[in-house]
FIPAVEX-504378 format. One record per residue (C-alpha): residue in three letters; z, x, y. Coordinates in steps of 0.2 Angstrom, whole numbers, plus 5000, padded with zeros to 4 digits. Layout:
N
+-------+------+------+------+
! zator !    Z !    X !    Y !
+-------+------+------+------+
!   ala !    Z !    X !    Y !
...
+-------+------+------+------+
//
This chain:
173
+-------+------+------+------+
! zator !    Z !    X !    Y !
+-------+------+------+------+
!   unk ! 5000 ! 5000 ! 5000 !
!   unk ! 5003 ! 5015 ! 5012 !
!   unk ! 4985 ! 5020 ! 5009 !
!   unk ! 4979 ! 5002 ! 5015 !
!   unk ! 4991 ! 5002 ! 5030 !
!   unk ! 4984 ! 5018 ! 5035 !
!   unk ! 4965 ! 5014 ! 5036 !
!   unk ! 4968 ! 5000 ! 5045 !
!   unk ! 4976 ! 5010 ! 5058 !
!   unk ! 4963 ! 5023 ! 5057 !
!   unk ! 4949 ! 5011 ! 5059 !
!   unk ! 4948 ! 5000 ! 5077 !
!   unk ! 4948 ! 4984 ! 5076 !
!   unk ! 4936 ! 4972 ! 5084 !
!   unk ! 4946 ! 4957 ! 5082 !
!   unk ! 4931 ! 4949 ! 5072 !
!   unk ! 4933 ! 4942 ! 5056 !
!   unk ! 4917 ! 4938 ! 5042 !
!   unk ! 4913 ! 4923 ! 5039 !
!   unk ! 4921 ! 4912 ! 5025 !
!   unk ! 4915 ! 4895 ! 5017 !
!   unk ! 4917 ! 4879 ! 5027 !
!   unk ! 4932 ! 4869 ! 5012 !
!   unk ! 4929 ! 4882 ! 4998 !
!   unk ! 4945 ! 4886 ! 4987 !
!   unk ! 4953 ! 4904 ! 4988 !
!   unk ! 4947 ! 4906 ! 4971 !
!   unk ! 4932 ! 4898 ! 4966 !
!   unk ! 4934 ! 4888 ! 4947 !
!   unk ! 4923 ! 4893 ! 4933 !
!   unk ! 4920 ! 4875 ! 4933 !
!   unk ! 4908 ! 4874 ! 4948 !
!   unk ! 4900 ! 4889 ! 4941 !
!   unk ! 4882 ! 4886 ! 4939 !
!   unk ! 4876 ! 4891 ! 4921 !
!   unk ! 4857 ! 4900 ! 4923 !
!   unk ! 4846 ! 4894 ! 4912 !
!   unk ! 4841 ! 4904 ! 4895 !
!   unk ! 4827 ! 4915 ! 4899 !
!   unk ! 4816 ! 4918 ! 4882 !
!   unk ! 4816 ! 4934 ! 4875 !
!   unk ! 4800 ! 4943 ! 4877 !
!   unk ! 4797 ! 4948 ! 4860 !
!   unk ! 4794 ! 4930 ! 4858 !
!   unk ! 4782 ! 4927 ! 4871 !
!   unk ! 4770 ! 4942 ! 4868 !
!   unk ! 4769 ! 4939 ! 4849 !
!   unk ! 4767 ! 4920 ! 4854 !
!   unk ! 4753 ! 4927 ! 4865 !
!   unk ! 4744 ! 4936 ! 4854 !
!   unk ! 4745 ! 4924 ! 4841 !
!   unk ! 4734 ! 4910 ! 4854 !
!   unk ! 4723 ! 4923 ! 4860 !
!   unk ! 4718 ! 4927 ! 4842 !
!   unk ! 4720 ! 4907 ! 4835 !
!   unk ! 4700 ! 4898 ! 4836 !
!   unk ! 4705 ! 4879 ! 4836 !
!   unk ! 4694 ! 4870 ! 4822 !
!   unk ! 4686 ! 4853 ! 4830 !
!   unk ! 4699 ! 4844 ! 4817 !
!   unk ! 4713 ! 4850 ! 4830 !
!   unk ! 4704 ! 4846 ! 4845 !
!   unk ! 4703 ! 4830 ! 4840 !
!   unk ! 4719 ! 4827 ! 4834 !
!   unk ! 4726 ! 4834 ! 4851 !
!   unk ! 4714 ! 4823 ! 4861 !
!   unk ! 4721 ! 4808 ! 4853 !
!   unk ! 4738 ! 4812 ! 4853 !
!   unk ! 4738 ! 4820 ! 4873 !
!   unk ! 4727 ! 4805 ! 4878 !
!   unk ! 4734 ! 4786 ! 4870 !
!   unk ! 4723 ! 4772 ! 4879 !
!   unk ! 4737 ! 4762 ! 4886 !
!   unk ! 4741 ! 4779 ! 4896 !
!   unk ! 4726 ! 4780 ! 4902 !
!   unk ! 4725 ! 4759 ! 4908 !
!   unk ! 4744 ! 4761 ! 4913 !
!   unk ! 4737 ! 4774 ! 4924 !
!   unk ! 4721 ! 4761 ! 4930 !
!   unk ! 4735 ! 4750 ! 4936 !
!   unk ! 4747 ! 4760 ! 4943 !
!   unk ! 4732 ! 4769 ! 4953 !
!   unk ! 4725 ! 4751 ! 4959 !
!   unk ! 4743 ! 4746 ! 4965 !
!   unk ! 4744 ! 4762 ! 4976 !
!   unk ! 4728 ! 4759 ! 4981 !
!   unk ! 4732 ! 4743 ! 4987 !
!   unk ! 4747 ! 4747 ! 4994 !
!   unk ! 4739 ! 4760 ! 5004 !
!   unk ! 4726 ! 4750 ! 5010 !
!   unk ! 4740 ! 4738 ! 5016 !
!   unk ! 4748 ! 4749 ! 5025 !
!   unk ! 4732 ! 4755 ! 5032 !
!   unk ! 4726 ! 4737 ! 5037 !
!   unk ! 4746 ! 4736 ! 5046 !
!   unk ! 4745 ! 4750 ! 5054 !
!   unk ! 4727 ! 4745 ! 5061 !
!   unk ! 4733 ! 4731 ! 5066 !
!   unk ! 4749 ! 4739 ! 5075 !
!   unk ! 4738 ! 4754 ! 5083 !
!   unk ! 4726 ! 4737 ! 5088 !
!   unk ! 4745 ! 4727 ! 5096 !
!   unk ! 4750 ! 4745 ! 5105 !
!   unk ! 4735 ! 4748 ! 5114 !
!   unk ! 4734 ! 4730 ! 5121 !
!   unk ! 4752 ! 4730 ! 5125 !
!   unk ! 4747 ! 4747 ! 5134 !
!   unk ! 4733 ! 4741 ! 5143 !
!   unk ! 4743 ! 4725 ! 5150 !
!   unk ! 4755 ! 4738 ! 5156 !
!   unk ! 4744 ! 4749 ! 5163 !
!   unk ! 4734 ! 4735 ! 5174 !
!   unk ! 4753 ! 4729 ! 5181 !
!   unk ! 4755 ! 4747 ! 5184 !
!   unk ! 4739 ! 4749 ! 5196 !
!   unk ! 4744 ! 4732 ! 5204 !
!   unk ! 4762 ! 4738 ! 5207 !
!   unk ! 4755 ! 4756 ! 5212 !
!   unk ! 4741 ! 4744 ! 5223 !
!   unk ! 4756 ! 4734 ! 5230 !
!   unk ! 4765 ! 4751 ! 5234 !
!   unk ! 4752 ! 4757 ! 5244 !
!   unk ! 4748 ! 4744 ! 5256 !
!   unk ! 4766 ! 4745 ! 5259 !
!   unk ! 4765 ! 4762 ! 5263 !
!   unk ! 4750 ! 4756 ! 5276 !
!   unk ! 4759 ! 4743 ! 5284 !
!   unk ! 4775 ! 4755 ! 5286 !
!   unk ! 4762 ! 4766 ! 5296 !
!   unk ! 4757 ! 4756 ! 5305 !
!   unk ! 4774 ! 4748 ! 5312 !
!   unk ! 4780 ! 4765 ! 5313 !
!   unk ! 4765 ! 4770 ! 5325 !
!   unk ! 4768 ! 4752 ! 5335 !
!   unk ! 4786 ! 4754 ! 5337 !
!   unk ! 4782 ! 4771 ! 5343 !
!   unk ! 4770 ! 4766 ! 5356 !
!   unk ! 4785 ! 4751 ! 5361 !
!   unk ! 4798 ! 4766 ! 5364 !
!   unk ! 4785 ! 4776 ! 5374 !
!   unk ! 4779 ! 4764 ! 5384 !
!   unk ! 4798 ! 4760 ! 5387 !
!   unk ! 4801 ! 4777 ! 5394 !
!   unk ! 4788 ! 4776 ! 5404 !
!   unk ! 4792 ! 4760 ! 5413 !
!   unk ! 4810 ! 4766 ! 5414 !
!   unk ! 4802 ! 4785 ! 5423 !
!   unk ! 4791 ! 4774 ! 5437 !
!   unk ! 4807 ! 4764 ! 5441 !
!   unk ! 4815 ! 4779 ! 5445 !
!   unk ! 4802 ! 4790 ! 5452 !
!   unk ! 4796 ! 4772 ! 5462 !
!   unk ! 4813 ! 4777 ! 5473 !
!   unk ! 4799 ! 4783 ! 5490 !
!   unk ! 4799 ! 4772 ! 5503 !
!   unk ! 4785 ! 4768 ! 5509 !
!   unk ! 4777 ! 4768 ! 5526 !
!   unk ! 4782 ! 4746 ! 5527 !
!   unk ! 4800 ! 4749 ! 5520 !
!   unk ! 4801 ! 4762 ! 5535 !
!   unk ! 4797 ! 4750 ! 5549 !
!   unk ! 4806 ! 4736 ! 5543 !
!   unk ! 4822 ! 4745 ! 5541 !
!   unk ! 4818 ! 4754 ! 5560 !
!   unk ! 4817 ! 4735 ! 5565 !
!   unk ! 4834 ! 4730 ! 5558 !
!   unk ! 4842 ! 4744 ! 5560 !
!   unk ! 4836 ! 4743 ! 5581 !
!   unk ! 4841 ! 4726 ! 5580 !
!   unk ! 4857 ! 4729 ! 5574 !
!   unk ! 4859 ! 4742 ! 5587 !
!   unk ! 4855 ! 4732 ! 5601 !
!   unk ! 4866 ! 4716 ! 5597 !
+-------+------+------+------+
//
């Protein structure tokens, strides 16, 4: 144990740990232990090899196999089960078709309220302009009425005389 101690004193630690299993026991049961499968030996395969390399099948064999790897109600089995996925498949392909068909529709109404809305956005935008530019000529024109009220404040040559006149008959009384 003093051994142990000292390599761990000798060695810095980076305070990392490896990783462990996610719920694994400490020690794992031989009971979960996968068994892998029995591999043959390979004396077996190469003499079992050689022996079909060298075997010429008689047309008796052929035969024999061809009857026994092919029965006719596998083969029909196969005819009907093949017609049912072809069915089924051309099914699906016909919903599909007809969902691709209720989209795009769906799509196209979508799109034509779109443009309308976009339409509708843009001759608000217009209008907006427009006001804006009309309450900008209001406001100038305001100013402006407001600047000749004030720069209006020369008398003029009338305004003079009549106030001479009051102001020499005010004198005189």
């Amino acid at each position: 144990m003093t051994t142990i101690a000292k390599d761990e004193k000798l060695r810095p630690r980076s305070g990392r740990t490896p990783l462990k299993p996610i719920n694994s026991p400490v020690t794992p049961s031989t009971a979960t232990k996968l068994k892998p499968k029995p591999k043959p030996k390979p004396e077996q395969e190469c003499i079992d090899k050689n022996q079909n390399q060298n075997h010429i099948p008689a047309a008796a064999d052929l035969i024999k196999e061809e009857t026994e790897n092919k029965p006719v109600t596998n083969i029909e089995s196969l005819d009907t089960s093949l017609a049912e996925e072809l069915s089924a498949i051309r099914k699906k392909l016909e919903r599909l078709r007809l969902e691709k068909e209720r989209t795009e529709k769906m799509l196209d109404e979508r799109e034509v309220i779109l443009d309308m809305q976009m339409k509708g956005l843009q001759n608000r935008g217009e209008i907006q302009k427009m006001l804006e530019i009309e309450v900008d000529r209001l406001y100038r024109l305001n100013q402006l009425k407001s600047y000749c009220i004030r720069v209006s404040s020369i008398r003029s040559l009338r305004e003079k005389e009549q106030e001479k006149k009051t102001t020499g008959a005010a004198n005189s009384q």
